[in-house]
N, C-alpha and C positions, 0 to 999 in steps of 0.2 A: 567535169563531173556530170553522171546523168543521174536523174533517180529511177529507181525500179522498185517492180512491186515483189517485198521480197516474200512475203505467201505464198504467190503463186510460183515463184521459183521453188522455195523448199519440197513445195508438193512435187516440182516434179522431178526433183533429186531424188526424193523420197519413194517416185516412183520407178527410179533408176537400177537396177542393180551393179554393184561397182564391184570386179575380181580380181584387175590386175593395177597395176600403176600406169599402164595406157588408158584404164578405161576413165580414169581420173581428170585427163583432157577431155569428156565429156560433161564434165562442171564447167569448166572455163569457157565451151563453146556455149553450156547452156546461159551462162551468164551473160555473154554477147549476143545472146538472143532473147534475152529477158524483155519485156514490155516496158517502158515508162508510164511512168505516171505525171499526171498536168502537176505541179505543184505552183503555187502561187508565193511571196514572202510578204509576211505576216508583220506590220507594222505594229508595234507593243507601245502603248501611252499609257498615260491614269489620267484621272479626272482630279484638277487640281482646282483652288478654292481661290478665288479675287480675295484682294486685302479686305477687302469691305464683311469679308465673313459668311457672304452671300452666296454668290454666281460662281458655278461651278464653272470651267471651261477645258478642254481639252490640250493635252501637254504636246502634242504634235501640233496639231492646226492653229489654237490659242481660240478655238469659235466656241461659244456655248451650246450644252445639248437644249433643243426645243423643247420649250416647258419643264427648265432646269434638273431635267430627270435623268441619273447617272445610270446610263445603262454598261453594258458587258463590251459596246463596241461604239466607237463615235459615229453619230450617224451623218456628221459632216463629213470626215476622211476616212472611218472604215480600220480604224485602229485600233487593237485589239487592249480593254482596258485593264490592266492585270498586273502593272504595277511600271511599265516601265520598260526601253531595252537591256534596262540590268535582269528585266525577273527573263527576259528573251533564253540568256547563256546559259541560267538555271535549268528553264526548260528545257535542255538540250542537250544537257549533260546528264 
């Protein structure tokens, strides 16, 4: 699988004029010629709570965020905090 950017492909179908069922093979070539894109994958954790009712800690790493403050991303491993890799499928679907 590769990713591509698919904006800039539509623009240039869009740019296209298409008349017969041959010129239609000119999607398929543009598509082999489409650009990728970097993508990177997105590890999904939440901020989960010590027995003690306290310290919050990170459901990937297990480390605490510094100065116990629950942010949007672990700042030890870079985990995206949002409920989990069950909210991952959601988003994706």
């Amino acid at each position: 699988m590769r990713l591509i950017d698919a904006d800039k492909l539509i623009d240039e179908i869009n740019d296209e004029e298409f008349d017969t069922h041959e010129d239609y093979n000119k999607i398929f070539d543009m598509v082999d010629d489409a650009p990728t894109v970097d993508a990177e994958l997105v590890e999904h954790g939440e901020w989960l709570i010590c027995s003690d009712g306290y310290y919050p800690y990170c459901s990937k790493c297990k480390n605490e965020p510094q100065g116990r403050v629950m942010t949007d991303y672990c700042p030890n491993c870079g985990a995206k905090m949002d409920g989990g890799d069950e909210n991952a499928e959601k988003e994706s679907n």
